[in-house]
N, C-alpha and C positions, 0 to 999 in steps of 0.2 A: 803724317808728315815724314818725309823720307830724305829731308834735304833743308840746310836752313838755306837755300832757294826756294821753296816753298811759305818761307813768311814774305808776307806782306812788306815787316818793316826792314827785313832786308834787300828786298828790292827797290821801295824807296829811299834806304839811305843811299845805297849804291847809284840809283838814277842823283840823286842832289848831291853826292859827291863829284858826280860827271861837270853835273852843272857848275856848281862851286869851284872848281877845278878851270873851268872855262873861263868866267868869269872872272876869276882872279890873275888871268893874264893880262887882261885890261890892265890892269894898275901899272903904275909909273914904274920906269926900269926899280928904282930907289926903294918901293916898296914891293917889290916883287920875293926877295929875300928877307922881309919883316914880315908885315901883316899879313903880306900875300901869301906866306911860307905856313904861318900859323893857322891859318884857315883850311891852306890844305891839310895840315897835319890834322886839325881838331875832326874835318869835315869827312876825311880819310877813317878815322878813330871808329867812329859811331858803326861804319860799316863794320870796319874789323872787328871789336868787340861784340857783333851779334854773333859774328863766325866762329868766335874762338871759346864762348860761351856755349854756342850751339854745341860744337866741337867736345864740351865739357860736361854737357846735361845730366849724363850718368849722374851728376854729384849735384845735388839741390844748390848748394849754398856757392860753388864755383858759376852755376849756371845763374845766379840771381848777381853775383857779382858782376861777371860782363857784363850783364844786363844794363847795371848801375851805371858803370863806365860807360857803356855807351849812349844813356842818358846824360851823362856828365857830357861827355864829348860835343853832347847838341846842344847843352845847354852853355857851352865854349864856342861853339861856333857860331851862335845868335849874339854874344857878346864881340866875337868879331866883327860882325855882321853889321853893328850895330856902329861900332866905330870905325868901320870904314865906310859907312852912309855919311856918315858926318865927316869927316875927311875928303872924301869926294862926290859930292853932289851931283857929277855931271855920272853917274853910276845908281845915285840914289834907287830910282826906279827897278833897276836886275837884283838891287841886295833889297829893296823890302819887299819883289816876290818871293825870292827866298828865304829872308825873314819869315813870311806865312807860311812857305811850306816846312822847314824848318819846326816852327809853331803846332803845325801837324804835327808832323812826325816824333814831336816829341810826347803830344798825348797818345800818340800810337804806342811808342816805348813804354811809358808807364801804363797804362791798361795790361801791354802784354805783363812788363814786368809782375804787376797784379797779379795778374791770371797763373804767372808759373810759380806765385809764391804759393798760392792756392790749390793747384792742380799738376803739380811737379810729376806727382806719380802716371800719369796719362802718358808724360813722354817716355815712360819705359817701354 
């Protein structure tokens, strides 16, 4: 691995940041700067926290940290997700496929998390 372009789950945070990103221009001018704002941030997070973890791997415990956060971030962004299904119904449908992938990639994150608490030493 020569690049955290090279995982998985940073390609697809980044792909469902795009999406989410899109998505949340839909909303109403009024929630554009609420919900809408938050969702970017959270959904934004998840990417940046692999990068900046990635960025930090030399150190076990920095690298398992991003890791966290950007688990956290997904799991902030499905609770967005979640209320603004219910907010707007006429949306429903775009945020519970992102809700599943979402869903993915968050067992994506905890497996790797897994894996580098376990096998830390490999990324040297």
């Amino acid at each position: 691995m020569k690049s955290y372009k090279d995982l998985d789950i940073y390609n697809l945070s980044l792909a469902l940041f795009y999406k989410t990103h899109t998505i949340s221009l839909k909303l109403p001018q009024y929630e554009l700067h609420e919900l809408g704002s938050q969702i970017r941030r959270s959904s934004d997070s998840v990417a940046t926290n692999i990068v900046e973890g990635y960025g930090r791997k030399r150190y076990k415990q920095d690298f398992i940290k991003f890791l966290t956060y950007s688990h956290a971030s997904n799991l902030d962004t499905l609770c967005h997700l979640e209320k603004l299904q219910f907010l707007y119904p006429d949306l429903s449908d775009e945020f519970e496929v992102l809700k599943n992938e979402y869903d993915i990639l968050g067992a994506k994150l905890f497996s790797f998390l897994r894996y580098v608490e376990n096998n830390w030493n490999k990324f040297e």
